[in-house]
Short mmCIF file of the C-alpha atoms (twelve columns), coordinates in Angstrom:
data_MODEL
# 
_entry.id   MODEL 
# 
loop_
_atom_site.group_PDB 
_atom_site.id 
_atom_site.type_symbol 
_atom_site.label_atom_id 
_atom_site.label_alt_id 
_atom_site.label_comp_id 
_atom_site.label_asym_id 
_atom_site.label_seq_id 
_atom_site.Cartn_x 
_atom_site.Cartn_y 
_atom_site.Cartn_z 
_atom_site.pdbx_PDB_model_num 
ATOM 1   C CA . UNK A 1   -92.119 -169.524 81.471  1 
ATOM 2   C CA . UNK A 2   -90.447 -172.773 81.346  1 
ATOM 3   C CA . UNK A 3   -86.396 -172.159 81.890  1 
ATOM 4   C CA . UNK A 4   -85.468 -174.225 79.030  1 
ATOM 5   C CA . UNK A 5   -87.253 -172.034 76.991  1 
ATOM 6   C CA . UNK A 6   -84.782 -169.476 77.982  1 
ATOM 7   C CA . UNK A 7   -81.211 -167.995 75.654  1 
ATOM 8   C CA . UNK A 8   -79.400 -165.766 77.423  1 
ATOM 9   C CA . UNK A 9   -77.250 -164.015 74.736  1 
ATOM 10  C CA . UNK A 10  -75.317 -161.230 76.398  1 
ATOM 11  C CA . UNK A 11  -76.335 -157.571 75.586  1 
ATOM 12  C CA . UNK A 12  -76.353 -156.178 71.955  1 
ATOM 13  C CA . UNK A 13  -75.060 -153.016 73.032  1 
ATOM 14  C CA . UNK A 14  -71.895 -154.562 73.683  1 
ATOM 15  C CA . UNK A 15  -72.414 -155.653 69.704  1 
ATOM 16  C CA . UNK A 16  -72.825 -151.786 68.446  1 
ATOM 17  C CA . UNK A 17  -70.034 -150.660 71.129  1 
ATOM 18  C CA . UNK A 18  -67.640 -153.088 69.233  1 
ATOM 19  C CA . UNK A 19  -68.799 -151.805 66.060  1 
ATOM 20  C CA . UNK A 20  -68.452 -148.038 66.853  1 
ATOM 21  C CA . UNK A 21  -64.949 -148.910 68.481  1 
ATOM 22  C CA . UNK A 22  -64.257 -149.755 65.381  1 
ATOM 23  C CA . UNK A 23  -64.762 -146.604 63.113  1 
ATOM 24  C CA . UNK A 24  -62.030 -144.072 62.507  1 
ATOM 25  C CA . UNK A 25  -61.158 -141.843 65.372  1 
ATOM 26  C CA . UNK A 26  -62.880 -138.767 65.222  1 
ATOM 27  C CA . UNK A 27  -60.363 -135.992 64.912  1 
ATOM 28  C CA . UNK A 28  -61.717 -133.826 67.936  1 
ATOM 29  C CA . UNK A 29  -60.550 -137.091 69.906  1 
ATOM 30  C CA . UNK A 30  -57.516 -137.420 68.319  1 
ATOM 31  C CA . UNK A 31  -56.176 -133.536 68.565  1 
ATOM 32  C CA . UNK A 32  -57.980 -133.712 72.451  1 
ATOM 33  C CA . UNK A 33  -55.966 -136.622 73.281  1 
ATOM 34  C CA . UNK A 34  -52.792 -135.288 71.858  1 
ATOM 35  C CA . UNK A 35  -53.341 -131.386 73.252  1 
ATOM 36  C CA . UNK A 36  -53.385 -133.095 77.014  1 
ATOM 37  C CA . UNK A 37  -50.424 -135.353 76.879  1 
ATOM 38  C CA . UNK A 38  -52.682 -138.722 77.306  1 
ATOM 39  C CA . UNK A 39  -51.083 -139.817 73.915  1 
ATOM 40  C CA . UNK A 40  -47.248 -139.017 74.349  1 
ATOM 41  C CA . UNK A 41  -44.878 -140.215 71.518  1 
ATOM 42  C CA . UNK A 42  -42.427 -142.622 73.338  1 
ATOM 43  C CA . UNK A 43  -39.474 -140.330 72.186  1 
ATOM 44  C CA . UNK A 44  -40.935 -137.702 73.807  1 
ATOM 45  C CA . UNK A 45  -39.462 -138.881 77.006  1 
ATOM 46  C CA . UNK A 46  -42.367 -137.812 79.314  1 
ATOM 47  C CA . UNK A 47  -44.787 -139.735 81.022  1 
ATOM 48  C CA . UNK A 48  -48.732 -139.473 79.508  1 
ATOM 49  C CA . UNK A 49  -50.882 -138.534 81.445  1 
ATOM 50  C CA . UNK A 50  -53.708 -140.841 82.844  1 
ATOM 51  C CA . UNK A 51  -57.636 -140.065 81.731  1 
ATOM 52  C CA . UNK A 52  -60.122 -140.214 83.848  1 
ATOM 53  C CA . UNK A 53  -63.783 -139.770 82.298  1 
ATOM 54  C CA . UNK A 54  -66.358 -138.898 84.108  1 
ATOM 55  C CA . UNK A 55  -70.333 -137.996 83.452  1 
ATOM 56  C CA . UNK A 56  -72.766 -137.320 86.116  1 
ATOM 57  C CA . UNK A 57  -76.156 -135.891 86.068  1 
ATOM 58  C CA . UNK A 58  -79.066 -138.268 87.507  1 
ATOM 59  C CA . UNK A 59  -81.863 -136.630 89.070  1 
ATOM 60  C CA . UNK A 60  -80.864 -138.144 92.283  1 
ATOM 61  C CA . UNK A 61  -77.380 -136.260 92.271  1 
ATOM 62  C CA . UNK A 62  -78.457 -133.141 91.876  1 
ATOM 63  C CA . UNK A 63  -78.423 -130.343 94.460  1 
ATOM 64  C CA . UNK A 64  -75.464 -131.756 97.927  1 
ATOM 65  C CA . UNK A 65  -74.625 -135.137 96.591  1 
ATOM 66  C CA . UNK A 66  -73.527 -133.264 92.351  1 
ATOM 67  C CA . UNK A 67  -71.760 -130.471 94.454  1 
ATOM 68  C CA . UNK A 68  -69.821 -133.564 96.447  1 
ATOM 69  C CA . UNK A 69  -68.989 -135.071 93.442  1 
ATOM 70  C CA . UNK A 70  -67.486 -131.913 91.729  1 
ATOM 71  C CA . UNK A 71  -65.683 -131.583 94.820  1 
ATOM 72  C CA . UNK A 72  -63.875 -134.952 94.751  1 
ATOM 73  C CA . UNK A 73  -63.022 -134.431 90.774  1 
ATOM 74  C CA . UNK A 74  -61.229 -130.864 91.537  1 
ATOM 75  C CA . UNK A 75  -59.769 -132.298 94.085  1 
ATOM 76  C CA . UNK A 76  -58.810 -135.527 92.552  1 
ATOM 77  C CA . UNK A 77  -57.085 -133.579 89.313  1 
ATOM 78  C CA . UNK A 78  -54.877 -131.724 91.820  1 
ATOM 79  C CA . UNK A 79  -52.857 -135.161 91.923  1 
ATOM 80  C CA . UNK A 80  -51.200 -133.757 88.469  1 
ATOM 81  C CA . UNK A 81  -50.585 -136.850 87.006  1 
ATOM 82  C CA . UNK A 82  -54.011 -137.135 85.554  1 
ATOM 83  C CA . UNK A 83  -56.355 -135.600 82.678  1 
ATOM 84  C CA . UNK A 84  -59.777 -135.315 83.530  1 
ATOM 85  C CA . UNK A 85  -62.835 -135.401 80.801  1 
ATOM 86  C CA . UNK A 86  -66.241 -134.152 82.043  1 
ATOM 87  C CA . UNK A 87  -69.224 -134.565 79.210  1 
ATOM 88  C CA . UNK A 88  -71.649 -131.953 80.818  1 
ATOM 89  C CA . UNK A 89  -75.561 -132.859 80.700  1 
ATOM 90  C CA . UNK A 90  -77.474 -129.465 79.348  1 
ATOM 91  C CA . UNK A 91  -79.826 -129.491 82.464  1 
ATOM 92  C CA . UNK A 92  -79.193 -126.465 84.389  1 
ATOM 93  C CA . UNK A 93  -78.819 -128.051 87.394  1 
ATOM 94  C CA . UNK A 94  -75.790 -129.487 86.245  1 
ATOM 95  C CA . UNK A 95  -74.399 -127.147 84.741  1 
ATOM 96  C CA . UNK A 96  -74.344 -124.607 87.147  1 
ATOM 97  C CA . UNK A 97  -72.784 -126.485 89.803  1 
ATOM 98  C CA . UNK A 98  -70.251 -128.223 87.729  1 
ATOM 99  C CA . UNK A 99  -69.334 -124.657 86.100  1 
ATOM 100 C CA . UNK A 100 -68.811 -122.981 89.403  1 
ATOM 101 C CA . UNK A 101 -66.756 -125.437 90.739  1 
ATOM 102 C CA . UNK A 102 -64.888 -127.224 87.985  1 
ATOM 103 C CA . UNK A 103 -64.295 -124.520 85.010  1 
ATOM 104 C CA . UNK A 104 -60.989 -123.415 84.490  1 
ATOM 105 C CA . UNK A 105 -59.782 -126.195 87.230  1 
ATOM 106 C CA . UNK A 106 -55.885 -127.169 85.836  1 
ATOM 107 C CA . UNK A 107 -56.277 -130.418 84.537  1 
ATOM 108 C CA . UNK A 108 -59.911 -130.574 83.648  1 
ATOM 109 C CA . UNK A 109 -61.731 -130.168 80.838  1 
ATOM 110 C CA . UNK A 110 -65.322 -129.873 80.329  1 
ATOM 111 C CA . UNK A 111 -66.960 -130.461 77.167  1 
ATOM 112 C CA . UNK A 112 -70.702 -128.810 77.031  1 
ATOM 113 C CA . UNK A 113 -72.895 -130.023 75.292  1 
ATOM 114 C CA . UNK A 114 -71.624 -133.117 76.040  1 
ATOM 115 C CA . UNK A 115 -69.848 -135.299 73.589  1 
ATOM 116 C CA . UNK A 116 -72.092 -137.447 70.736  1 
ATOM 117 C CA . UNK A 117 -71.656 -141.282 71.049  1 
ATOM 118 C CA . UNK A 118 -68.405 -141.585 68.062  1 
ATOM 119 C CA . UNK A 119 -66.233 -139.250 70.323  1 
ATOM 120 C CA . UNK A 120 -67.764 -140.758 73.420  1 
ATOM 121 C CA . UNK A 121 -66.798 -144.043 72.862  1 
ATOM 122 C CA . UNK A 122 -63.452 -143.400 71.391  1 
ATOM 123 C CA . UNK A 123 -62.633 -141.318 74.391  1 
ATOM 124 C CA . UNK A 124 -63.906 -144.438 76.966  1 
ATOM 125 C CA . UNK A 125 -61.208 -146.409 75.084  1 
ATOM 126 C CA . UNK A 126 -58.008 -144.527 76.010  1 
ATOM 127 C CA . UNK A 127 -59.421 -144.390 79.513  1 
ATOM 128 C CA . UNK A 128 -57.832 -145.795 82.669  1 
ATOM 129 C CA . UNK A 129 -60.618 -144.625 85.122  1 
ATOM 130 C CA . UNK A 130 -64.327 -143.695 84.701  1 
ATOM 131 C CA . UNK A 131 -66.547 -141.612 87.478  1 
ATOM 132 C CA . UNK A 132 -69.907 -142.522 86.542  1 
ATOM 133 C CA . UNK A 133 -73.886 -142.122 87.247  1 
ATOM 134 C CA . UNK A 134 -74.781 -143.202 84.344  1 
ATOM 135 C CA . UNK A 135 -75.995 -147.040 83.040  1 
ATOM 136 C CA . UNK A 136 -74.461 -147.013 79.876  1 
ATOM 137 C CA . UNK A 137 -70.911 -146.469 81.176  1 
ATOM 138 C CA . UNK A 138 -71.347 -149.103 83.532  1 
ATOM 139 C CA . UNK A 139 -72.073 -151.800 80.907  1 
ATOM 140 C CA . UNK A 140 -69.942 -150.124 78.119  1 
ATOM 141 C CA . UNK A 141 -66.375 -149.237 79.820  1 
ATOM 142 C CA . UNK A 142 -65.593 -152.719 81.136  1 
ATOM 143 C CA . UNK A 143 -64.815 -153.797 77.833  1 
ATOM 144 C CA . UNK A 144 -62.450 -151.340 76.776  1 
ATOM 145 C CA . UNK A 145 -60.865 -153.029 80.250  1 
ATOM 146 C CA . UNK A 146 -61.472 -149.815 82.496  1 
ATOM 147 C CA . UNK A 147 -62.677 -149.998 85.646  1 
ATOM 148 C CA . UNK A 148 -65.616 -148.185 86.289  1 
ATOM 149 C CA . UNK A 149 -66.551 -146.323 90.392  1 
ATOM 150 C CA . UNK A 150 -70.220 -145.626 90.284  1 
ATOM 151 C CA . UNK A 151 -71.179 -142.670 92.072  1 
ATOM 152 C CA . UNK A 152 -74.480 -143.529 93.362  1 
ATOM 153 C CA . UNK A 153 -75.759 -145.345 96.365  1 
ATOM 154 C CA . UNK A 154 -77.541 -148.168 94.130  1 
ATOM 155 C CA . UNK A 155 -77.127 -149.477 90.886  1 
ATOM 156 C CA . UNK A 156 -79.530 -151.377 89.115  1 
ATOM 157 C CA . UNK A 157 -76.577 -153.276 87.298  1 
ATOM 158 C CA . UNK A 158 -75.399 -155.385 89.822  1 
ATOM 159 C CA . UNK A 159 -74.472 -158.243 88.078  1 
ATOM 160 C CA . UNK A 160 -71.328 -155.702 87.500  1 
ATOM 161 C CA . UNK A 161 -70.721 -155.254 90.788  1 
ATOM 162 C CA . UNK A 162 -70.779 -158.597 91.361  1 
ATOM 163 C CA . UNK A 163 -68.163 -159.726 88.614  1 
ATOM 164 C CA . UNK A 164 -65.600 -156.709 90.015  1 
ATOM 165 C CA . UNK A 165 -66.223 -154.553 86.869  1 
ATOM 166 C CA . UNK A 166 -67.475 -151.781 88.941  1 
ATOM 167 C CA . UNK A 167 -67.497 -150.333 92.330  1 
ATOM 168 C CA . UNK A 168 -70.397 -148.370 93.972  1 
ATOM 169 C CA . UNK A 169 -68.520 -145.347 95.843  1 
ATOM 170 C CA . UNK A 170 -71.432 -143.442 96.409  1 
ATOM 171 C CA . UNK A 171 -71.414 -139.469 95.797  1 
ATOM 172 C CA . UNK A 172 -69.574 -138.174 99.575  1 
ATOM 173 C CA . UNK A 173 -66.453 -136.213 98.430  1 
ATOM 174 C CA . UNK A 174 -64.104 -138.501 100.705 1 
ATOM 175 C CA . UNK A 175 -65.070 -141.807 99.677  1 
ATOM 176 C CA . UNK A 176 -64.963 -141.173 95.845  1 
ATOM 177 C CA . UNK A 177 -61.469 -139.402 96.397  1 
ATOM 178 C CA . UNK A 178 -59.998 -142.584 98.445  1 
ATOM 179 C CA . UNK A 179 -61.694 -145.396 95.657  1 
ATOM 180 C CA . UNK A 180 -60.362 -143.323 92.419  1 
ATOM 181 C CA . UNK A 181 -56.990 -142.854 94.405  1 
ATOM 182 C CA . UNK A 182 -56.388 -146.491 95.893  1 
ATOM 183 C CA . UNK A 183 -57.247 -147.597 91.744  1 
ATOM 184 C CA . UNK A 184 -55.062 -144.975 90.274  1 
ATOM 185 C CA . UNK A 185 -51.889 -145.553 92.884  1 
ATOM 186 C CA . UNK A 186 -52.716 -149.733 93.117  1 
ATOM 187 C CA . UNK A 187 -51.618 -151.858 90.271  1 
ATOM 188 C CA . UNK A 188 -52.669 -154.915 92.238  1 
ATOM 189 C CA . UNK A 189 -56.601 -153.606 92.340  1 
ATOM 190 C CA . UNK A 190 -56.658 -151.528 89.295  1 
ATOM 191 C CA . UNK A 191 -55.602 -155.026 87.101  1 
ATOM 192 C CA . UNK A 192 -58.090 -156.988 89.893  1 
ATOM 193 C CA . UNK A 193 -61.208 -154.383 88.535  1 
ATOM 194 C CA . UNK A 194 -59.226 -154.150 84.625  1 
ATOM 195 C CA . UNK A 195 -58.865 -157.774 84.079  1 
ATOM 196 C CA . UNK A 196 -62.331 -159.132 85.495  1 
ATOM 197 C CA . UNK A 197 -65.233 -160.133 82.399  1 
ATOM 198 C CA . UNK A 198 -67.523 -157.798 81.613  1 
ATOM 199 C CA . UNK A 199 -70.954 -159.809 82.489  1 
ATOM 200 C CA . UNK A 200 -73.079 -157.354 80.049  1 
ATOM 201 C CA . UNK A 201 -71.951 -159.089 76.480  1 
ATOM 202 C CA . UNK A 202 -69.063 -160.094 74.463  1 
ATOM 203 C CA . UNK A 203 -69.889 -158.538 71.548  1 
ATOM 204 C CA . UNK A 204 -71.641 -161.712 70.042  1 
ATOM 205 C CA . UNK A 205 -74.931 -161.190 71.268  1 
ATOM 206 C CA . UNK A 206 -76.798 -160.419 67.570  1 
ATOM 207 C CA . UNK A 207 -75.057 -163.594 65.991  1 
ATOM 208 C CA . UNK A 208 -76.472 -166.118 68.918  1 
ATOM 209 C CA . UNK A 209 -79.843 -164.312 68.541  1 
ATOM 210 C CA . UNK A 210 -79.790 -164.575 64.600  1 
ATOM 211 C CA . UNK A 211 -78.624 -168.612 65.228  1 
ATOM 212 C CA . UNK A 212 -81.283 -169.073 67.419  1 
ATOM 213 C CA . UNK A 213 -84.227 -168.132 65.462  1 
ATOM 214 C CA . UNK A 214 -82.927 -169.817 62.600  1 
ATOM 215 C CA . UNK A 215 -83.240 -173.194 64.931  1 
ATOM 216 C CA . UNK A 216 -86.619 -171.738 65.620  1 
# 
């Protein structure tokens, strides 16, 4: 196909991310968000408490490299200065590992089944970290501004990696420990991976589609 003959638009899921943004906060977010000190009242005269979201539950993680990454989130909630948010895949082989090792951790919470896309994506936007497998999150979360580490060896997004909204860490318990801490104890990176465009859409994808096959 002749390149001229080409539009790139951006990514319409950006568009319906936007949109769903956009709706009320569900109330299971809101009384969540609130019940783990991620939302403090500035009287209140505490800190809030960072949250970190995380999903994980490819095919390829599961067995070693899902136990390594449970590992590095128990470990990584000890800090005590963070909130982490687990949405929990129903396949068995996720939820047994994750169960053993993570329920009842201080500082974690695990929501099974896992959350439906309102709550999801309300959640995402009071993020400041997300520990990820998963494709949506990787196109979705840079444009709340959150920096994504992508547990996996390979992504098939690169374009992400190469614009600095994400960061493949891979799934050993050590590496995804030292990435999530240098971004959570670093202003200068965090703001480096915050700050950088996400490459996936700006939210105007449908509206350059609809213009262009008007022109058609």
């Amino acid at each position: 196909m002749d390149e001229k003959n080409i539009l790139v638009t951006g990514n319409s899921v950006i568009d319906a991310l936007n949109f769903v943004a956009g709706q009320p906060e569900p109330r299971q977010i809101t009384e969540l968000l609130t019940r783990l000190g991620t939302r403090r009242p500035a009287t209140s005269g505490r800190k809030a408490s960072r949250l970190v979201l995380v999903t994980a539950h490819r095919r390829e993680n599961l067995g070693q490299p899902l136990e390594n990454i449970c590992h590095a989130i128990r470990e990584l909630a000890g800090r005590g200065d963070i909130e982490i948010v687990y949405s929990v895949h129903l396949n068995p082989r996720v939820q047994e590992p994750v169960n053993r090792i993570l329920k009842g951790a201080p500082h974690i919470t695990l929501f099974s089944p896992p959350l439906d896309y309102l709550p999801m994506v309300h959640l995402m936007k009071h993020a400041a970290l997300v520990l990820t497998d998963s494709g949506g999150l990787q196109e979705e979360a840079p444009s709340f501004g959150v920096p994504v580490l992508v547990m996996r060896e390979t992504t098939e997004r690169p374009e992400g990696v190469a614009a600095g909204t994400l960061k493949l860490v891979g799934t050993e318990t050590n590496q995804i420990l030292r990435e999530a801490n240098r971004l959570l104890d670093d202003p200068i990176a965090y703001t480096a991976m915050a700050k950088a465009a996400n490459p996936y859409g700006d939210g105007h994808t449908a509206e350059r589609i609809i213009a262009a096959l008007m022109k058609a």
